[in-house]
Wavefront OBJ file of the C-alpha trace (Angstrom):
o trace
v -15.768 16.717 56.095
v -18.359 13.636 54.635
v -21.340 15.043 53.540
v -24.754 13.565 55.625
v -27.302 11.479 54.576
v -29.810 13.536 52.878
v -26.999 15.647 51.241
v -26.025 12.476 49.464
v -29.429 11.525 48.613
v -29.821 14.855 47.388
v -27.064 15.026 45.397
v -26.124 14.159 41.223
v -25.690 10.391 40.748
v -21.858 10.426 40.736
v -20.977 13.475 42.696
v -20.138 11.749 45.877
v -17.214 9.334 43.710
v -15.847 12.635 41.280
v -13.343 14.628 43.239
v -14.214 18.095 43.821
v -13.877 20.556 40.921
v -14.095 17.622 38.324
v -16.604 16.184 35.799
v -16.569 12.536 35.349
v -16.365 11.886 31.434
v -17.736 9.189 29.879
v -16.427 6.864 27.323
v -17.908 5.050 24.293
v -17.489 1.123 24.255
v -14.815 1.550 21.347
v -12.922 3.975 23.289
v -12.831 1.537 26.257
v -11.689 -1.308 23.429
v -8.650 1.037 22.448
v -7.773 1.742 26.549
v -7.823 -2.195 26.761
v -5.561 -2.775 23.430
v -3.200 0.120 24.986
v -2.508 -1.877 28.255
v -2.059 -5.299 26.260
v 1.545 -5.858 26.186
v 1.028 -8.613 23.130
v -0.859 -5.876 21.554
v 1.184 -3.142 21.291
v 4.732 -5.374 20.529
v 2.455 -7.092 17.207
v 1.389 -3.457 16.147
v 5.112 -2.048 16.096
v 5.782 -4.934 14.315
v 3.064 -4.825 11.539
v 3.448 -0.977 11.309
v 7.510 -1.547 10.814
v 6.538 -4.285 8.007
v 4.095 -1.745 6.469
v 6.337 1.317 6.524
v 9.240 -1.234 5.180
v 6.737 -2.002 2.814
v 5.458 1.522 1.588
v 8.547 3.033 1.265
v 10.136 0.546 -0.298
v 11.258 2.882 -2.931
v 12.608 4.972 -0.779
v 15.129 2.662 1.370
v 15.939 0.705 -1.932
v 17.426 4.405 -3.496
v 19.056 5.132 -0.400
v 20.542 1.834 -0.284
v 21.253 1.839 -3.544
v 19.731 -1.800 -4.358
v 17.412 -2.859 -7.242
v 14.464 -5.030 -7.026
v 14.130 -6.222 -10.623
v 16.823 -7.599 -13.197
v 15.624 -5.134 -15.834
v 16.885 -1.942 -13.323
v 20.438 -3.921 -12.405
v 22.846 -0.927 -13.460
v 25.285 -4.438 -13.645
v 25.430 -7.005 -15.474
v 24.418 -10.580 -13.877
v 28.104 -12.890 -15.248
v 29.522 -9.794 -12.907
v 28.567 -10.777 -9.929
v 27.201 -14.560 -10.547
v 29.582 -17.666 -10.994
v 27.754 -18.495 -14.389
v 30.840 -21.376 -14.971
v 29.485 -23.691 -11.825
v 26.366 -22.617 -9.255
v 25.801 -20.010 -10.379
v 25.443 -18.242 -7.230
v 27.147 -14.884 -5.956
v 30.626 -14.816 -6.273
v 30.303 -12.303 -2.937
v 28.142 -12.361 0.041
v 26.197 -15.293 1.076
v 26.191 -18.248 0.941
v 29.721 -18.531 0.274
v 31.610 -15.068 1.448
v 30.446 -14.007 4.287
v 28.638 -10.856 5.031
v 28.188 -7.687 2.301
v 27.529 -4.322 3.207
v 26.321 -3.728 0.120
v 23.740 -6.273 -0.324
v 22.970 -7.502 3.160
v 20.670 -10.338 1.673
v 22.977 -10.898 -0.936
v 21.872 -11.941 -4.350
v 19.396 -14.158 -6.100
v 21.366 -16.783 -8.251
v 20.738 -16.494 -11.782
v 19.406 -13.080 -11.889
v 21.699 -11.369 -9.641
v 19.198 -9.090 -7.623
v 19.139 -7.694 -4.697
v 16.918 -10.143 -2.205
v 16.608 -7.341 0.122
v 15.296 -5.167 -2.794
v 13.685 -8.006 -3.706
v 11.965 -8.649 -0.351
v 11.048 -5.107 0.405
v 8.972 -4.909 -3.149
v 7.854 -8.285 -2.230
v 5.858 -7.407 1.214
v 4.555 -4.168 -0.599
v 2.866 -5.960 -2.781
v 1.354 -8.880 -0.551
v 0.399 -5.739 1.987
v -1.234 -4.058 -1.183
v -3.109 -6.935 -2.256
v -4.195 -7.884 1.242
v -5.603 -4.611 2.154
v -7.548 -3.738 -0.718
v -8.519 -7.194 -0.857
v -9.640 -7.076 3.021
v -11.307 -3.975 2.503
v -13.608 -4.647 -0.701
v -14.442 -8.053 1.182
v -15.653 -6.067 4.079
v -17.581 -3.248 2.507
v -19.276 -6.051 0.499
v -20.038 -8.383 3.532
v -21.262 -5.269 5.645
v -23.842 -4.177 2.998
v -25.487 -7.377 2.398
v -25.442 -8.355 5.629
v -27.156 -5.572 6.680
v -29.844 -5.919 3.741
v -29.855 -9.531 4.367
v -31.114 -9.149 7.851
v -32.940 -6.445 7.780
v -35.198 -7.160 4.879
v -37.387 -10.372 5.967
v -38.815 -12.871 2.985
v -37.929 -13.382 -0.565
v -34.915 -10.539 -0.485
v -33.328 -12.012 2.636
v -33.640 -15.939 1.534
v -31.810 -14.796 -2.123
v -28.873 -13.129 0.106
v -28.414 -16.203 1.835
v -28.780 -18.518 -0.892
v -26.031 -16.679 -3.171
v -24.004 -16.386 0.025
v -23.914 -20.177 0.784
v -23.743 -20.788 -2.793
v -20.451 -19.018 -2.931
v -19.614 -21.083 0.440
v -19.780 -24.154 -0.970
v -17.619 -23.436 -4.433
v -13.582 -24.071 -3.890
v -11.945 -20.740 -3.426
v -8.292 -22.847 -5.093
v -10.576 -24.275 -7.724
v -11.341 -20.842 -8.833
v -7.815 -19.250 -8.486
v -6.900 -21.938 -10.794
v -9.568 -21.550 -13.603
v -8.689 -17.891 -13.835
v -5.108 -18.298 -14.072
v -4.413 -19.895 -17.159
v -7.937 -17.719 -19.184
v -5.242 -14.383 -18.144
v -1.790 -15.688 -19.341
v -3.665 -16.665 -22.733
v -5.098 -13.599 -23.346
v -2.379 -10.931 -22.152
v 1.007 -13.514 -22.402
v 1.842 -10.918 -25.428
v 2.605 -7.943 -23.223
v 4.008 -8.723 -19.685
v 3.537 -5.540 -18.493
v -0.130 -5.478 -19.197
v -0.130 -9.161 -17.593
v 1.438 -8.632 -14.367
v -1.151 -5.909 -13.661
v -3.999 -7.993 -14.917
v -2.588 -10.368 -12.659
v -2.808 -8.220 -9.735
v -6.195 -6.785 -10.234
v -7.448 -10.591 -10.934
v -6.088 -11.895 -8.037
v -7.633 -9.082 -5.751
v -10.812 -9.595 -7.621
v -10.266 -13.634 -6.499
v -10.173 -12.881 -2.971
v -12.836 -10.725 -2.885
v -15.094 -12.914 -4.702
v -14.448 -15.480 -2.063
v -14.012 -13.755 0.733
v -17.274 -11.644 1.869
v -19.728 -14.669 2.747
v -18.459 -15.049 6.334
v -18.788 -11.452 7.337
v -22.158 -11.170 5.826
v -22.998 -13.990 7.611
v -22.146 -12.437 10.487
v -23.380 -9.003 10.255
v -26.777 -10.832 9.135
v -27.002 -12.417 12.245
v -26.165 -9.733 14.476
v -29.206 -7.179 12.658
v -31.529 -10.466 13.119
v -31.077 -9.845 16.931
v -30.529 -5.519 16.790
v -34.246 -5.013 14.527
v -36.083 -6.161 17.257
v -34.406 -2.983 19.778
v -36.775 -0.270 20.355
v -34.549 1.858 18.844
v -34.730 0.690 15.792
v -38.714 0.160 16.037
v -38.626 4.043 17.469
v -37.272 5.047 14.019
v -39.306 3.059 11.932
v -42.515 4.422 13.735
v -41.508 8.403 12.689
v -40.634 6.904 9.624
v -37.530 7.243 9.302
v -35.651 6.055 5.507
v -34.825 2.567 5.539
v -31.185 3.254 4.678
v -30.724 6.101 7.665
v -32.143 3.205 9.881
v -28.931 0.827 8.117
v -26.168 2.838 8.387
v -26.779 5.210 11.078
v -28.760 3.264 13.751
v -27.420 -0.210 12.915
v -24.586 0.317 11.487
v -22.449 2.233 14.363
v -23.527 -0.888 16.405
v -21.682 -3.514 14.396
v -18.404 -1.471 14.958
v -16.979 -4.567 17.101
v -17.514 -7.376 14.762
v -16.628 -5.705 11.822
v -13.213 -4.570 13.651
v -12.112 -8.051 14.581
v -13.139 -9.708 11.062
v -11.032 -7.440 9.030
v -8.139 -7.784 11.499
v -8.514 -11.787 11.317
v -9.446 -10.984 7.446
v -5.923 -9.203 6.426
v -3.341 -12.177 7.726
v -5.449 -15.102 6.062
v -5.126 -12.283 2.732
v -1.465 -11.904 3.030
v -1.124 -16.062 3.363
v -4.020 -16.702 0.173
v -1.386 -14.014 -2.109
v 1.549 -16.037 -0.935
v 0.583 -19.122 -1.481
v -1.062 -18.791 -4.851
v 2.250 -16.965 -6.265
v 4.130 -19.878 -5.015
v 1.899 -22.452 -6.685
v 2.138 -19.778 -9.962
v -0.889 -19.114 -10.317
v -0.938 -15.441 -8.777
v 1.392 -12.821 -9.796
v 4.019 -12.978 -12.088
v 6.673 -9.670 -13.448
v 6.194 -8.452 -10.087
v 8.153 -8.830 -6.931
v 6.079 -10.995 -4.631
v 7.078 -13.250 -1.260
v 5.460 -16.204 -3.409
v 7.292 -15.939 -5.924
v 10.258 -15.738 -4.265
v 10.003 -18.831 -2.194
v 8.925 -20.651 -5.406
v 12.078 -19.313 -6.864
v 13.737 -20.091 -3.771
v 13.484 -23.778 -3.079
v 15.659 -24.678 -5.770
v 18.842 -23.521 -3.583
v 17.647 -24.177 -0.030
v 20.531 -26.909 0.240
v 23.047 -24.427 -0.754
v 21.265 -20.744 0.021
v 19.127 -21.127 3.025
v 19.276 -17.381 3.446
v 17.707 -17.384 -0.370
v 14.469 -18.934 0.917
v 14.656 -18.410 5.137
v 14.421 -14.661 4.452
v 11.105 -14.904 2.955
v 9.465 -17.329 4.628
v 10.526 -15.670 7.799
v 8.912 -12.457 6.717
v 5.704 -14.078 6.031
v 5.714 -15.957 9.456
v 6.186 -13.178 11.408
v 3.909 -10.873 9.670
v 1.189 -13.267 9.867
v 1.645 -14.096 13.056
v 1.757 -10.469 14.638
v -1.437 -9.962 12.741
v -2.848 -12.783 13.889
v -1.941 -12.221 17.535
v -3.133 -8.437 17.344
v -6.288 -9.316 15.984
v -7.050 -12.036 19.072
v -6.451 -8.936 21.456
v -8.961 -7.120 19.060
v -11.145 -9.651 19.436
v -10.526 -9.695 23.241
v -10.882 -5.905 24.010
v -14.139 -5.712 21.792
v -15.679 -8.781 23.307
v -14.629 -8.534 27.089
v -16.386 -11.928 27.744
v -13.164 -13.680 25.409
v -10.423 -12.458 27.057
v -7.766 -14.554 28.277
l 1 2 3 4 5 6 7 8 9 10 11 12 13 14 15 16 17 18 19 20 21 22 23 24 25 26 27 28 29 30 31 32 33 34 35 36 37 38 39 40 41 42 43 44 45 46 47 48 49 50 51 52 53 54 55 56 57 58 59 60 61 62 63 64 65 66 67 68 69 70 71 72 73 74 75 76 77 78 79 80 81 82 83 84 85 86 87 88 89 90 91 92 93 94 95 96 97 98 99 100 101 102 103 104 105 106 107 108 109 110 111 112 113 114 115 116 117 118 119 120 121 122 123 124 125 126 127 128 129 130 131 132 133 134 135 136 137 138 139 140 141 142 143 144 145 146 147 148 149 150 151 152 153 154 155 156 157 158 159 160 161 162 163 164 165 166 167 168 169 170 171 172 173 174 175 176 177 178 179 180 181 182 183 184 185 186 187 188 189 190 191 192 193 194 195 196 197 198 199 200 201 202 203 204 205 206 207 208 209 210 211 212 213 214 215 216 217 218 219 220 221 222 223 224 225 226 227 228 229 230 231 232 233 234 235 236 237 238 239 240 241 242 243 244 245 246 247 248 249 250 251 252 253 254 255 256 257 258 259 260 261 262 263 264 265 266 267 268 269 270 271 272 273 274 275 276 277 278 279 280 281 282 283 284 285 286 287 288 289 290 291 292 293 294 295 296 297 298 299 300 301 302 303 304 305 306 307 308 309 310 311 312 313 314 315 316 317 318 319 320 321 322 323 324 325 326 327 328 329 330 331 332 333 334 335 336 337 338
């Protein structure tokens, strides 16, 4: 039976819609963003592939035991003129390129070293995933701070931000990479151990460097427009610390943006680490997907499988985290989806 006209006007805003017995429950914009990724087909087929690439990645040690494969020609329990035709090609003498499919190696093995590409490989993506994320998230934490400082603070403060930020802008990010490369091989070419973490820790210090301007950007232009909300002006009337107005009024507002930059941020990572190992100038004594392909191109005539495995890794990590972070994008930002 309907309820009458004064019983409606009478009653809670939202009883008449919630079926009897129930409470309607609401939800915060970022839980509305996840229900959105959840129904997005292209979403959820990219995420199974970037978390299968990231669990091949992290347990890398793990499969590569069980398998019983070695990444590195210093752990081969064989000897390379075993398994390598060191009179001629000196490719496999099983497996691909020439034999067919083996069990054991599924990859098969890289000529003139004789290890495992799948070991190889799997060592390879840890390390790009590794240097991407820590990379991606030192970039952002930087970014987020001074953009909040940047656009908060008004005069001399805020005009410094911004002139350091476009300052860093305008210097070549490659130009750098390349200065630092050879200052590191001279000073640590003595122990390669010490090198190819120097390496590591340089080239995640290179991306960083380079990589926080946009965000801050960004996150300075969004505060420019959130200082202004009564909210904000509410808190600074009971005087309430500059820094609780930053990161607990401001901050959980910039959710969104900083969401979709770090998922944009992490592929263009993964692609800066590959690229600069294949030009040389990133890591070296350490399995990377640069490196590989650098290694690679040598035999793509004669070992496609040597350099397709790679590259094809890279593509279609990349690309899945490319594609998840446009539906990112489009479930924070409702107004850009397709």
């Amino acid at each position: 039976m309907g309820l009458s006209a004064t019983e409606l006007a009478e009653a809670p805003v939202g009883a008449a819609e919630a079926p009897q017995g129930k409470e309607l429950a609401g939800r915060s914009p970022t839980q509305i963003a996840l229900l959105r990724l959840r129904q997005d087909t292209m979403a959820v087929v990219c995420g199974v592939i970037v978390a299968f690439l990231v669990v091949a990645g992290v347990f890398a040690p793990v499969i590569c035991n069980l398998l019983n494969i070695y990444p590195t020609a210093s752990s081969l329990p064989y000897e390379p003129f075993d398994v390598l035709d060191f009179s001629g090609t000196q490719l496999p003498l099983h497996g691909p390129p020439d034999h067919g499919f083996w069990a054991a190696h599924p990859l098969g093995l890289a000529p003139q070293t004789g290890v495992d590409n799948l070991a190889h490989l799997l060592y390879g993506l840890r390390t790009s995933l590794l240097v991407a994320t820590i990379s991606t998230v030192f970039s952002i934490l930087i970014g987020v701070v001074l953009g909040l400082i940047a656009g908060f603070s008004r005069g001399w403060l805020d005009r410094m931000i911004m002139f350091v930020t476009d300052l860093f802008l305008s210097f070549p990010f490659i130009l750098g990479a390349l200065a630092m490369a050879p200052i590191i091989v001279v000073h640590f070419q003595t122990n390669v151990d010490t090198l190819s973490r120097v390496q590591l820790f340089a080239l995640i210090a290179i991306l960083t460097f380079f990589g926080w301007m946009p965000l801050c950007r960004l996150i300075r232009g969004q505060v420019l427009s959130l200082r202004e909300r009564e909210f904000v002006q509410a808190a600074q009337v009971m005087g309430v610390p500059t820094s609780r107005i930053l990161f607990k009024e401001l901050l959980p507002n910039l959710v969104a943006p900083i969401v979709v930059a770090t998922s944009l941020t992490l592929p263009a990572y993964v692609t800066a680490e590959a690229g600069l190992s294949y030009l040389g100038i990133g890591i070296t004594g350490i399995p990377s997907l640069g490196q590989t392909i650098n290694d690679a191109q040598a035999y793509w005539s004669v070992y496609p499988l040597y350099l397709w495995a790679p590259v094809l890794t890279i593509t279609v990590l990349v690309l899945a985290l490319n594609l998840l972070g446009d539906s990112v994008r489009d479930a924070f930002d409702p107004r850009t989806r397709r």
